[in-house]
N, C-alpha and C positions, 0 to 999 in steps of 0.2 A: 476544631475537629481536623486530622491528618488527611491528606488527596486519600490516602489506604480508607478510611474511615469514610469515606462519604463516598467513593468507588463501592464499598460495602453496602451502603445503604440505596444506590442508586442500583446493582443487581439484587438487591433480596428480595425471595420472592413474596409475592403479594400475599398475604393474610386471605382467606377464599368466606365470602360472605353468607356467615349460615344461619337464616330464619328460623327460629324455631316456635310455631305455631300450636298455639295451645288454648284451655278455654272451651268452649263452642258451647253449642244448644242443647247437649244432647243431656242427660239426667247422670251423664259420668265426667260431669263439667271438673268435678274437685276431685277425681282420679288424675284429670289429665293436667291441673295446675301440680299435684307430686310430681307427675313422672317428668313436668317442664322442669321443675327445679332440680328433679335429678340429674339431668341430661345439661342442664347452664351449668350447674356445680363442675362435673368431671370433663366435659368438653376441653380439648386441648386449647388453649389461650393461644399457641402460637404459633400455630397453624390456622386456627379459624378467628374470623372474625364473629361474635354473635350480636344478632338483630334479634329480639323478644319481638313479638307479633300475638299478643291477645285477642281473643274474641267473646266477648259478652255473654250472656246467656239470651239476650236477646236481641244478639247477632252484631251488636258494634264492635267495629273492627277497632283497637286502641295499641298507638305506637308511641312511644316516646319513652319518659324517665323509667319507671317501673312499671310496665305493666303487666306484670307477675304480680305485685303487691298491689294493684289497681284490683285486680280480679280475686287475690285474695282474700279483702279488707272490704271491697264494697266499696273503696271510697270513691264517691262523687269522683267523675270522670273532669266535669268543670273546675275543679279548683289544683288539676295537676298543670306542670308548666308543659311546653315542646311535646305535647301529642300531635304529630302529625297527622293521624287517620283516626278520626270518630264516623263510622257509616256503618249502612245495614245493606246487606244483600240486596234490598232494591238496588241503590244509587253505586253498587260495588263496582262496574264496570266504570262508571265516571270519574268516581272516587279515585282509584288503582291506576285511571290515564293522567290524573294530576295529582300527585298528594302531597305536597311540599317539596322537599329535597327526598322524600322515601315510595318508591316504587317495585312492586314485587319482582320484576323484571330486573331488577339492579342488584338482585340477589345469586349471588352462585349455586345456591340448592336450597331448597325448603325441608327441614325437619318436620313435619307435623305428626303433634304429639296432642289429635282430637281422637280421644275413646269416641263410639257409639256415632247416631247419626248425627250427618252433615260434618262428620270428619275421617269418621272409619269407612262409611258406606258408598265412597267414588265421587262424593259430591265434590268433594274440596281437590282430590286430584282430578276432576274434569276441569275445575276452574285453572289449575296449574297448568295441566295441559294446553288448552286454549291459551292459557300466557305465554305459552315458551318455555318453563321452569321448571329446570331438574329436582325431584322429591325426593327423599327417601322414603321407600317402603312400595305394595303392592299398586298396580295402576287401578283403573279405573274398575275393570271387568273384575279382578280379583276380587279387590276391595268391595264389588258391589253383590257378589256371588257371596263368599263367606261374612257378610253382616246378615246377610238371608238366612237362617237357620232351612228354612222350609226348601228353598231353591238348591241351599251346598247339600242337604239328604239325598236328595234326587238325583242331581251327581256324583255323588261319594256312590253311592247304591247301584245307579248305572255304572259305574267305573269297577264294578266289585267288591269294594269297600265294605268293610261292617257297619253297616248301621242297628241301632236299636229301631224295635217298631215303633212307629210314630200316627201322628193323625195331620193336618192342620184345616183350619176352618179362620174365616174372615172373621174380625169382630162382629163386624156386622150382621154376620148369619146368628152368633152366639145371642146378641141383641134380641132380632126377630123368631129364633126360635131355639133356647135354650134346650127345651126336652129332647131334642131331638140331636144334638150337639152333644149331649152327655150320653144319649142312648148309643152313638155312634165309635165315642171311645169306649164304654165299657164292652160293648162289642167285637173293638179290634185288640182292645188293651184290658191288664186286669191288674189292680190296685197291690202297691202305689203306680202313680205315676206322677208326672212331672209336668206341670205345666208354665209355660212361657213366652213371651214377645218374641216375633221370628226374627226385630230389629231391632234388640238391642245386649248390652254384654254387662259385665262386673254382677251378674246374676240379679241386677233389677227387674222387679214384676217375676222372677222365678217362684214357684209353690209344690214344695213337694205334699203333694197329696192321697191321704189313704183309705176316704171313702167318697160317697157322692155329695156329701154337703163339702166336703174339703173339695172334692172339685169343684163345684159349680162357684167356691168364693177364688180358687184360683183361677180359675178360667174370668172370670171378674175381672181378678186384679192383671194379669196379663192382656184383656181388651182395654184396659186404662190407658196402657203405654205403645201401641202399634192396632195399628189394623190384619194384621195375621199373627191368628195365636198357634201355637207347639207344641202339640201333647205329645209325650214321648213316654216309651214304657219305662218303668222306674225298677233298680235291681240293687240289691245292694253290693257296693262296687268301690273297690281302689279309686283315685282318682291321680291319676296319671298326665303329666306333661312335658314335652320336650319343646328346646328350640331349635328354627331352623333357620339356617344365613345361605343367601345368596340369591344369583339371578337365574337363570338357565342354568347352571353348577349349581347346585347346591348341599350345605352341610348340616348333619342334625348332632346336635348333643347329647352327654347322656340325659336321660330320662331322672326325671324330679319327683315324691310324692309329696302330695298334702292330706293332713287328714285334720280334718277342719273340727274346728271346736263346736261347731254344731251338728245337727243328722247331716247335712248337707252344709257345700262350700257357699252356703249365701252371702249376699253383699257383707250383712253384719258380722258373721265368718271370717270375712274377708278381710274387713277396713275398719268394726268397730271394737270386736273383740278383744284381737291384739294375742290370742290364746291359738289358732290355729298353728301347726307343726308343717315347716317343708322339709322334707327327707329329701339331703340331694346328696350320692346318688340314689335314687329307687330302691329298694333291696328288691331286686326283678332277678332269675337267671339270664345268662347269657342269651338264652335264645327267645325270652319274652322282651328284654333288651333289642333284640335284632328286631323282632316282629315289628316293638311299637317303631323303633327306625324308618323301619322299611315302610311302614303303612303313613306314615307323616312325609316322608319324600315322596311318594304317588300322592295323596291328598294335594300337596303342594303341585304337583306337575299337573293337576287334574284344573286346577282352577288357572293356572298359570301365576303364578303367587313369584313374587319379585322383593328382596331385600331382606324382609325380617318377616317374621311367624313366629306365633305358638301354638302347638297342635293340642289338643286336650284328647283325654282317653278317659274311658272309665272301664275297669277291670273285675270283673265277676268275681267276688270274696269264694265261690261256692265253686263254679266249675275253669274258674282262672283264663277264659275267653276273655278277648280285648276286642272293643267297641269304639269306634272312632266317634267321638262328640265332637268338634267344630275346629276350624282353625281362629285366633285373633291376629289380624295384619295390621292392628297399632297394640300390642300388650302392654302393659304394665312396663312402665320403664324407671319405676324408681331404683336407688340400689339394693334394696331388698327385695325387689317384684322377681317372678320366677323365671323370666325370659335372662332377665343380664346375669343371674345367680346360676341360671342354667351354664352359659358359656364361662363366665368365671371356671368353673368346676371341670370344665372342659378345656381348660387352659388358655379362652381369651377375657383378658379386663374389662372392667368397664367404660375407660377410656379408649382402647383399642377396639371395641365391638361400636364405639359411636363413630370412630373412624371410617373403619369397615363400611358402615351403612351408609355414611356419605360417598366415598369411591365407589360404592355401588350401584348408586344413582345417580353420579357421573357416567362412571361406564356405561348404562342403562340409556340415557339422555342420550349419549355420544353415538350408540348401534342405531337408535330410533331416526337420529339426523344423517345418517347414510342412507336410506331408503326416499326413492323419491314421489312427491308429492305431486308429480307433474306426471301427464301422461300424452304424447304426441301420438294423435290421429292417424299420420299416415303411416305408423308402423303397425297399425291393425292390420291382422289377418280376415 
């Protein structure tokens, strides 16, 4: 090698080390092994370095050779070579101050790509916080707000927002006194409706329902999965979504349809079908185009929403009124999923929209470490 040639290699800059955390607990475990393998696929090689960080379904953290194909395959954990990290959320604190040569902290930014809880709902960005570690995507409060169905209504609604009418009731009430659960919705609501887990997303435990035997088995199957269920009134309705990038700035794209191959966008709609339609752009006018804009940028600034979103709507077939349904602050991120398909269409890639998201949580990190931690006594007034 030439003095030019190793002068070269002695300023280049360093490769930036990106985790990308996938896997977890939640019932959208094998949502979130696609959307990891989309994001290791298109990930710029030379620019980033990637670190895979699996987690179990029940909750072993696994590093080493593959552990993409660990968690896809099922295969015995013991018979892989260089796992550095087999632990569970007990021993995580212990585990993550010694784990070999691989410690989260030695990471540049963490990608996590956990759908549902204990990775979308603030749990896994509290743990990062507490580390030190820049993430991509919403912090703590967002993320813990929008997995809430029940909580982000209440806010959307206070904020102005449209909401559809809704109910929610604890499992537990549904439990101890069904009659009275169902008298309560047909009351406030009138058939169909919609019922659902307030914590969880990819429309597991959803039931659209259109009399009271269909409710009382949705209202079932949605206390299966959380302890706060979601009855919402049900309409027949576009279903509408856009994405939205950034921190405090932020941009939305155009708006996307889906019209799912069944009554509704259910999981199996979703991921087993293979038959549902996304229309991207929307066939919307211009100024139901603006509406859903405008109403996903407030949404997002209401919760304080950081990095990536996808805002969902549902649109009145009859009187063309739009309805805010939820934000997701880890979406779908395969290459066909609607968040990256959205910005494509909007003229950013999928390689430059995973870029994005990491400089955005650099930048994020970097404003949060200007504000000090420290507070001196005798400048009280």
């Amino acid at each position: 090698m030439t003095q030019v040639d190793s002068e070269a290699v002695r300023t280049r800059p360093r490769k930036l080390r990106v985790g990308v955390l996938f896997g977890g607990r939640s019932n959208e475990h094998e949502v979130s092994l696609v959307s990891a393998r989309g994001i290791i696929d298109a990930i710029d090689r030379d620019q980033y370095e990637v670190v895979l960080i699996g987690i179990t379904r029940e909750g072993q953290w696994v590093v080493g050779d593959d552990p993409l194909k660990v968690l896809s395959t099922g295969q015995d954990m013991g018979c892989l070579k260089n796992v550095k990290i087999p632990l569970t959320m007990r021993d995580c604190s212990k585990a993550l101050a010694s784990a070999g040569d691989f410690e989260l902290q030695n990471l540049d930014v963490v990608f996590p790509v956990l759908h549902g809880p204990y990775g979308e709902d603030g749990t896994i960005q509290g743990l990062l916080e507490v580390l030190g570690v820049p993430y991509v995507g919403a912090g703590v409060l967002a993320s813990a707000i929008a997995m809430d169905k029940a909580v982000a209504r209440q806010l959307f609604a206070a904020s102005g927002l449209p909401v559809l009418p809704y109910c929610v009731f604890l499992s537990r009430m549904w439990e101890s006194h069904p009659e009275a659960v169902i008298a309560e919705c047909e009351k406030m609501l009138h058939y169909p409706m919609f019922t659902k887990p307030a914590n969880l997303g990819s429309s597991v435990g959803v039931s659209k329902v259109h009399n009271r035997a269909e409710l009382e088995a949705g209202l079932g199957e949605a206390a299966r999965y959380d302890r706060k269920i979601v009855v919402e009134q049900g309409i027949e309705a576009r279903e509408i979504e856009v994405s939205v990038l950034g921190n405090d700035t932020r941009i939305v794209s155009v708006p996307g349809e889906i019209i799912p191959s069944r009554e509704f966008y259910s999981y199996a709609a979703k991921y087993l079908d293979n038959a549902s339609q996304l229309l991207i752009p929307a066939p919307l006018s211009p100024r139901e185009v603006q509406r859903v804009q405008e109403i996903a940028l407030k949404a997002c600034a209401v919760i304080d929403c950081a990095g990536m979103a996808r805002v969902d709507f549902l649109m009145d077939k009859q009187t063309g009124e739009i309805w805010l349904s939820e934000i997701n602050t880890i979406p779908g991120f395969t290459p066909i999923s609607m968040y990256p398909k959205l910005w494509e269409a909007s003229g950013i890639g999928y390689t430059e929209l995973i870029d994005r998201l990491i400089q955005l949580a650099l930048e994020r990190f970097e404003e949060r470490q200007r504000y000090s931690a420290r507070f001196d006594p005798t400048r009280a007034t």
